[in-house]
Structures are given as structure tokens and as C-alpha cells.
PLY file of the C-alpha trace (Angstrom):
ply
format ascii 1.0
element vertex 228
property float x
property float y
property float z
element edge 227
property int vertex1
property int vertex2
end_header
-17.22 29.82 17.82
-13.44 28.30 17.70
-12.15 27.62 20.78
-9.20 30.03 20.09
-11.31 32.95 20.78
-12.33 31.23 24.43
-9.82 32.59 27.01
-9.61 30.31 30.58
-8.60 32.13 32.52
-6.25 30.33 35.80
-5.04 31.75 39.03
-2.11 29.80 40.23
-0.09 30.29 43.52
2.46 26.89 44.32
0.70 25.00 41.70
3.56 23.15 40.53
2.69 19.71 41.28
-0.60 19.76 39.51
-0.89 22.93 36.87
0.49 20.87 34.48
-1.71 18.61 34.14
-4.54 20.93 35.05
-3.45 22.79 31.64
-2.94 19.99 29.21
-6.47 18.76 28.61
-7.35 22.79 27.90
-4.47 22.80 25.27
-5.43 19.86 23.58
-9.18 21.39 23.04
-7.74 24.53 21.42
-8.41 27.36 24.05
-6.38 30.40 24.58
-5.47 29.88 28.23
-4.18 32.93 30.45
-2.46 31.80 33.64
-1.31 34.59 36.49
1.33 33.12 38.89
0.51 34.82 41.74
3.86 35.10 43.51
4.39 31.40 43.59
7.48 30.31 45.58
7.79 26.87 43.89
8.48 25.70 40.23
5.30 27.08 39.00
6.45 29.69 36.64
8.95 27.30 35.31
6.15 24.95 34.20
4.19 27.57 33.28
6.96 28.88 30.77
7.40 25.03 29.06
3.86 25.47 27.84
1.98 26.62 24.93
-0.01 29.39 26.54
-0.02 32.91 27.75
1.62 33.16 31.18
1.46 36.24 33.40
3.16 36.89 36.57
2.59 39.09 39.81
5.98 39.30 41.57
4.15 38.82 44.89
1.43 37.19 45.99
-1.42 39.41 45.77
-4.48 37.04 46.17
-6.89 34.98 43.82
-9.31 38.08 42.69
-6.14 39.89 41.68
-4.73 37.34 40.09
-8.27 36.77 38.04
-8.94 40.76 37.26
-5.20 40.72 35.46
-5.69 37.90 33.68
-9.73 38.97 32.27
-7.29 42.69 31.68
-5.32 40.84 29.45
-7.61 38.28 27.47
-9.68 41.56 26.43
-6.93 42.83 25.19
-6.27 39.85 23.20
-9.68 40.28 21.87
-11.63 37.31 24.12
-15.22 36.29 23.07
-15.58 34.74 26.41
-13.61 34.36 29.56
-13.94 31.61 31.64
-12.55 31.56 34.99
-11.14 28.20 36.24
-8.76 26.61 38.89
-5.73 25.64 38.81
-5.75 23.03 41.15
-7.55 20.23 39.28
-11.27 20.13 40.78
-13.09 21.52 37.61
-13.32 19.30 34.68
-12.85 20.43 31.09
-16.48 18.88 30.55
-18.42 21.47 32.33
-16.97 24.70 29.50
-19.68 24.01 27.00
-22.05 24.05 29.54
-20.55 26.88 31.06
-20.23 28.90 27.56
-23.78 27.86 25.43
-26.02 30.31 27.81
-24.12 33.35 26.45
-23.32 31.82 23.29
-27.74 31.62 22.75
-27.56 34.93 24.40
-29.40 34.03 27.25
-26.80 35.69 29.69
-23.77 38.10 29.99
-22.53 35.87 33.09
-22.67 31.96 33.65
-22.26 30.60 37.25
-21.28 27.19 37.77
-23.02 25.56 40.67
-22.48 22.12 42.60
-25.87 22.54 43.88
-28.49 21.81 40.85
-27.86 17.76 40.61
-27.99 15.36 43.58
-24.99 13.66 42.16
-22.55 17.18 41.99
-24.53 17.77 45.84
-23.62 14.59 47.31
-19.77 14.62 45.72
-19.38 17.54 47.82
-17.94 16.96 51.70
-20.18 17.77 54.48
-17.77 19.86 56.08
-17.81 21.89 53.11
-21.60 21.67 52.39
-21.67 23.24 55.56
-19.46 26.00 54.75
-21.20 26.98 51.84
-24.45 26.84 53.12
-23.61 29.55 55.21
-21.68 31.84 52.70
-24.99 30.97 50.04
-26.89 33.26 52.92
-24.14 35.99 53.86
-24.10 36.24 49.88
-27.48 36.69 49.42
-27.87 39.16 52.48
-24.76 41.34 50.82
-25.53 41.06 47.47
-29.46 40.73 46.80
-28.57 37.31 44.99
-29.66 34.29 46.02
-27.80 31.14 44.28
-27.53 27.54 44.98
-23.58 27.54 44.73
-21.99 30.67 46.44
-18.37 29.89 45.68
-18.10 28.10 42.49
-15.07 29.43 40.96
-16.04 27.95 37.80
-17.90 31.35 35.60
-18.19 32.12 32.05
-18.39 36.06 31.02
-19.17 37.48 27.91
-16.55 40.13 26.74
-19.15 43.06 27.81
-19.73 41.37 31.05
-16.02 41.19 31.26
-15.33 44.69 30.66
-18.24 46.08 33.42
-16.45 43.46 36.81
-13.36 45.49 37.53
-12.17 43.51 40.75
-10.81 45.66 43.32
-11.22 42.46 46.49
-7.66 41.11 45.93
-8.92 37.70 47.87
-11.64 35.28 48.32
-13.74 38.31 48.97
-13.82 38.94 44.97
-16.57 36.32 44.72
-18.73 38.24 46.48
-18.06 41.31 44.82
-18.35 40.08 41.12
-22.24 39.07 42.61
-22.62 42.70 43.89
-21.06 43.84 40.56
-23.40 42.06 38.58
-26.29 43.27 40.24
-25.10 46.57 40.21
-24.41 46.83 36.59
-28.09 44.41 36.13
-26.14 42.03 34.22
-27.84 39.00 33.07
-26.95 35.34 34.90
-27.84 32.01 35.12
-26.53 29.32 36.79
-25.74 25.97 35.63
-24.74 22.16 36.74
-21.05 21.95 37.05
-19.02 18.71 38.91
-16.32 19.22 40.98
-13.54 16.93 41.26
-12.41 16.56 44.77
-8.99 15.18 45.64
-6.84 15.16 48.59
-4.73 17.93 47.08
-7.94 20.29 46.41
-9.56 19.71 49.72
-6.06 20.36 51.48
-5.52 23.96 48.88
-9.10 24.72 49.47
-10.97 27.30 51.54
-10.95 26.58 55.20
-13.81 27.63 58.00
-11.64 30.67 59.21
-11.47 32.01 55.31
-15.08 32.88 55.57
-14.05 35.34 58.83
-11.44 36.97 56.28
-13.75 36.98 53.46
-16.61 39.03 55.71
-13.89 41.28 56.98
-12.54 42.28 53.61
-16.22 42.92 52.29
-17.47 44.92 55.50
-13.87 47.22 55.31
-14.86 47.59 51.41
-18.50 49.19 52.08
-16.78 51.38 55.21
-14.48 52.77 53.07
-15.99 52.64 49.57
0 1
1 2
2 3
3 4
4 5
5 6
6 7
7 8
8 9
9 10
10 11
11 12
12 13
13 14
14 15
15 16
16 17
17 18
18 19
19 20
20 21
21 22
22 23
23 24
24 25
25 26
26 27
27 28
28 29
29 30
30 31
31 32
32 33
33 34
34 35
35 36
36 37
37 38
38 39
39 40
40 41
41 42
42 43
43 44
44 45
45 46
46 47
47 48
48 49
49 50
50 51
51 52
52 53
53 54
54 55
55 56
56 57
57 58
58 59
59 60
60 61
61 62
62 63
63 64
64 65
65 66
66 67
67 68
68 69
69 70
70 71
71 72
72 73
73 74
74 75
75 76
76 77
77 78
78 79
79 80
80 81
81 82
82 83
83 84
84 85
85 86
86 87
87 88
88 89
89 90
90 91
91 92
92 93
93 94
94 95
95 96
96 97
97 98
98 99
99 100
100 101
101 102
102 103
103 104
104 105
105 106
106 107
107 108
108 109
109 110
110 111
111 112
112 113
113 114
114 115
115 116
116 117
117 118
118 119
119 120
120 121
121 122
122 123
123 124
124 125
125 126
126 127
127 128
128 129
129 130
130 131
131 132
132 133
133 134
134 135
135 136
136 137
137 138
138 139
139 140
140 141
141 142
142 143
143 144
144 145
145 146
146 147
147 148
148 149
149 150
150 151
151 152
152 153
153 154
154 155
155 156
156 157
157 158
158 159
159 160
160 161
161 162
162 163
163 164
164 165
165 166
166 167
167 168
168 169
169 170
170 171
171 172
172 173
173 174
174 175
175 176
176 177
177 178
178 179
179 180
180 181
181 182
182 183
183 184
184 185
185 186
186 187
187 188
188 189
189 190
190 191
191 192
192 193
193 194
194 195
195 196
196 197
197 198
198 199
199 200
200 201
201 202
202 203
203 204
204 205
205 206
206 207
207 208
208 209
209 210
210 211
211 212
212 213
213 214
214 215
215 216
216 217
217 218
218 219
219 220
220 221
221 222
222 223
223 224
224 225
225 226
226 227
């Protein structure tokens, strides 16, 4: 498969220190890269436009699952073989996409989960604090969605185009996570999960999800089933 017909696709809200050089590694390897500036109030969308890529904006800041549904919207327009979702902050490394894409490329799955979970080394890279933290949301997952992974927040995922075209995110925030999960099982797509390292800087662990997130996440989900 060329790596043309691979859409990443990025979320990015006050990137522009980092997206950048986030991007240019993806460039270099040929992929068709979507990024979504969600609302960004720094120089993000001025990088963004300096690059060789196709760059979206929301005109507010709308959250990291809307960000990701507009960007898969547009790649299968472009006509996407696969869509992988990936951060724009730096953590996940360009080396974990073939990993990520050769399970639906054998046809072994519609959806590829990354997890930091399945190798000691990728387990011990990760901070307690957020060990802890995703420990707990690996069980409120699996209690809400009938799916039990190692890695319940991974934001690194590979999707075939008709996985792609069944997830229609309505969770604007962290909560879409947990709804692509119910969405899978819903729609009895096909999944596995695979090693994936994560690259942990000062900057990611400072842009990362903190404890009260979780709260926000659960309240978003539980006001989705009332009203659903």
C-alpha cells in the first residue's frame, strides 16, 4: 500500500511549539496527514499553513473527539485506505504506524488499538501517577463498554475505511474514547490491540490528561446514555 493512501489523522489545540516537528517525520515517510486546529489561540494555524499537508480548522475550540470525527469526515472523502489517529503533541513515535496498520492490512481487523500495556518496557516508561489513572479508566471502560483492554486511552488507533465510516463521534471530548469502544462493539467491529511506545516529555505530561479529566469524561458519558 503507498503511504499516500494512509491518512494521520492530528488534533491540535496551542500546538505551536511542537506540531512542527510532530509533522515533519510523517511528511518525510509520504503520508497524507489531516490536521484540525481546534480553535487554537497561538501560532498553530500559521505553522500549520507553511506545511505540505491538509489543514482543517474549527473556529472554536470544540474538543479532541470533534476535532478527530472532522478530520476521519474529510480523509474519506479524500478516499483514505486507513486512518490513523495520532497526537499532536509529540508522545507517539512514527515507528509504531506499521505496527499499527499490518493487522488490517492482513485483514485481521477493521480497528487497531495501540496499547502501552503489552511490553514491560512501554509499562514501565509510563509514570505511576498515570499508571494509576489508567488503571482505573481500563475498568470504568470495560464496565461501560463490554471491552476489556490493557490500554484504555491510547490515542494512537488505526481504522480501516469501513471501520471509519461506521464511528460517527458525537462525545466532542475525552469522552470520545470511550465511545469509539462502545461503537465498536455496537457495530461488532473487529479489534486487536497492539504494542505501541509512548514518548513522554515534560511538555506531554504537562498537555496531558489530569486526575479531574476522568470526573469530566464519566459525566459526559453518563449525560450521553440519559439523553441518548
Amino acid at each position: 500500500m503507498k503511504p499516500a493512501s494512509i491518512f494521520i489523522v492530528v488534533p491540535a489545540y496551542n500546538e505551536g511549539s511542537v506540531i512542527k516537528d510532530t509533522l515533519l517525520p510523517l511528511i518525510e515517510s509520504g503520508y497524507s496527514i489531516i490536521v484540525v486546529d481546534d480553535g487554537s489561540q497561538d501560532d498553530t494555524w500559521v505553522t500549520l499553513q507553511q506545511l505540505p499537508i491538509h489543514a482543517l480548522r474549527h473556529p472554536i475550540n470544540r474538543g479532541q473527539g470533534a476535532a478527530l470525527q472532522t478530520a476521519m469526515s474529510y480523509a474519506l472523502r479524500q478516499g483514505a485506505a486507513i486512518i490513523l489517529h495520532y497526537d499532536a503533541d509529540g508522545q507517539h513515535s512514527p515507528t509504531n504506524i506499521p505496527t499499527l496498520i499490518q493487522p488490517i492490512l492482513d485483514g485481521k481487523a477493521d480497528i487497531v488499538l495501540g496499547s502501552r500495556f503489552l511490553r514491560p518496557e512501554d509499562r514501565q516508561a509510563v509514570p505511576a501517577g498515570r499508571r494509576f489513572l489508567l488503571q482505573i479508566a481500563k475498568i470504568v471502560n470495560g464496565i461501560m463498554t463490554g471491552l476489556w483492554l490493557s490500554d484504555a486511552h491510547n490515542g494512537a488507533r488505526a481504522l480501516s475505511t469501513e471501520a471509519a465510516k461506521q464511528i460517527q463521534l458525537q462525545e466532542d471530548g475525552f469522552a470520545h474514547a470511550t465511545e469509539i469502544l462502545q461503537q465498536m462493539r455496537a457495530h461488532k467491529l473487529h479489534y486487536v490491540e497492539v504494542p505501541t511506545n509512548i514518548i513522554y516529555t515534560d511538555y506531554s505530561r504537562f498537555k496531558g490528561q489530569r486526575f479531574w479529566n476522568a470526573f469530566d469524561i464519566l459525566f459526559d458519558l453518563f449525560l450521553g446514555r440519559i439523553f441518548k
